[in-house]
Legacy VTK file of the C-alpha trace (Angstrom):
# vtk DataFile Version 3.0
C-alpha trace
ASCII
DATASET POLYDATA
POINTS 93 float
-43.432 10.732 42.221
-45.955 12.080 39.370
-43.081 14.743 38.486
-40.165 11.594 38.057
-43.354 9.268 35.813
-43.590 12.451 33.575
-40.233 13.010 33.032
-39.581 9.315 31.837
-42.831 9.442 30.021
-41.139 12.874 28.465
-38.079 11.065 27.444
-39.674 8.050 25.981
-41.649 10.059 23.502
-38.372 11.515 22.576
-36.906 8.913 21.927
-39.250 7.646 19.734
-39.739 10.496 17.743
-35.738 10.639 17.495
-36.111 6.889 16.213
-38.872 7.788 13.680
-36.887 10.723 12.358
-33.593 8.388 11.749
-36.028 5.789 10.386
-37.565 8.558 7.751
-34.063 10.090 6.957
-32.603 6.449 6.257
-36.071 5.449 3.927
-35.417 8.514 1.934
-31.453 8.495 1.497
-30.968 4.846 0.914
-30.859 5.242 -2.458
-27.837 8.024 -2.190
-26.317 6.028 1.034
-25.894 3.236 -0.896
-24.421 4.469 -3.678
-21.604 6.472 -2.242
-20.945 3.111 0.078
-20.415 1.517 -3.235
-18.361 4.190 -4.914
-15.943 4.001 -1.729
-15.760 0.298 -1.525
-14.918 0.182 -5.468
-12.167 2.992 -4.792
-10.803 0.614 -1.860
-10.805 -2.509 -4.022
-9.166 -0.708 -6.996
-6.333 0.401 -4.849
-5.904 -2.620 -3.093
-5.792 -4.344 -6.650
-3.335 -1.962 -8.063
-0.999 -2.062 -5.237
-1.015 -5.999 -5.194
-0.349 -6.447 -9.039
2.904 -5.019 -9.832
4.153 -7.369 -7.064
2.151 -10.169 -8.116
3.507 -10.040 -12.008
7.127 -9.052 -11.019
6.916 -12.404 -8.901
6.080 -14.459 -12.044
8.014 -12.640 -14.557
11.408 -14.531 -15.293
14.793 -12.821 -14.902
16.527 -11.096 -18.288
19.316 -12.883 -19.013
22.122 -11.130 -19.800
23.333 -10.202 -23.212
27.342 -11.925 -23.789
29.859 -9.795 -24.752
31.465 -12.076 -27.910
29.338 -14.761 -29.843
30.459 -17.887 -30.846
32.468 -18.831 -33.458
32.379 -18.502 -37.236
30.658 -21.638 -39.017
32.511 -22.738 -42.031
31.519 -25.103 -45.036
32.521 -28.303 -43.606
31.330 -27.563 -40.185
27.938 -27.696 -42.370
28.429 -30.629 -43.791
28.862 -32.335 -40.966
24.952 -31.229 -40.107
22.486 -33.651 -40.943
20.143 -32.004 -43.722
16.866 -33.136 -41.824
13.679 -31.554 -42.445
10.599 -32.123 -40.453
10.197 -33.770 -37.116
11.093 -37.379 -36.482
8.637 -39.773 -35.992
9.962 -42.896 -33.357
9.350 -46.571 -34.616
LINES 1 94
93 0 1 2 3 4 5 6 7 8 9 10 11 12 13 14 15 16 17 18 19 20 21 22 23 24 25 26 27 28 29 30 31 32 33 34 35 36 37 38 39 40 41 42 43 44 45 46 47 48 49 50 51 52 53 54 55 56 57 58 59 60 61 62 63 64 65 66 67 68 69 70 71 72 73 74 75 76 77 78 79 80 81 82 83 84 85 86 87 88 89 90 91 92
């Protein structure tokens, strides 16, 4: 029975010195940890971003009209005439 105590008594110093060391690695690599957890979730956003917004602005951009083969007609002198000669906008009474 003394040999089976020991052996836990063994194994729970162990652990705790296992927990220390990960505690003391951790305290003096948070600095480093931290930034490459940054750099990766900035690298993640980015792409994320740059796949959504060719998608995102081809959705709101409207479509090109296409360019007519023939324009309209000539516009003679008293096809002009017949325009009022307005300048200005028009005010409503």
């Amino acid at each position: 029975m003394q040999k089976l105590i020991n052996i836990v008594a063994l194994l729970s110093g162990l652990v705790s010195l296992s927990v220390l060391g990960g505690a003391f690695y951790l305290y003096k690599n948070v600095d480093t940890l931290v930034e490459e957890a940054r750099e990766k979730a900035t690298e993640e956003v980015k792409k994320a971003v740059m796949d959504a917004v060719p998608g995102i602005v081809g959705g709101l951009m409207p479509e090109m009209p296409e360019m007519p083969n023939m324009t309209g007609g000539i516009v003679n002198e008293s096809s002009q005439n017949s325009v009022p000669n307005v300048t200005g906008g028009v005010i409503p009474f």
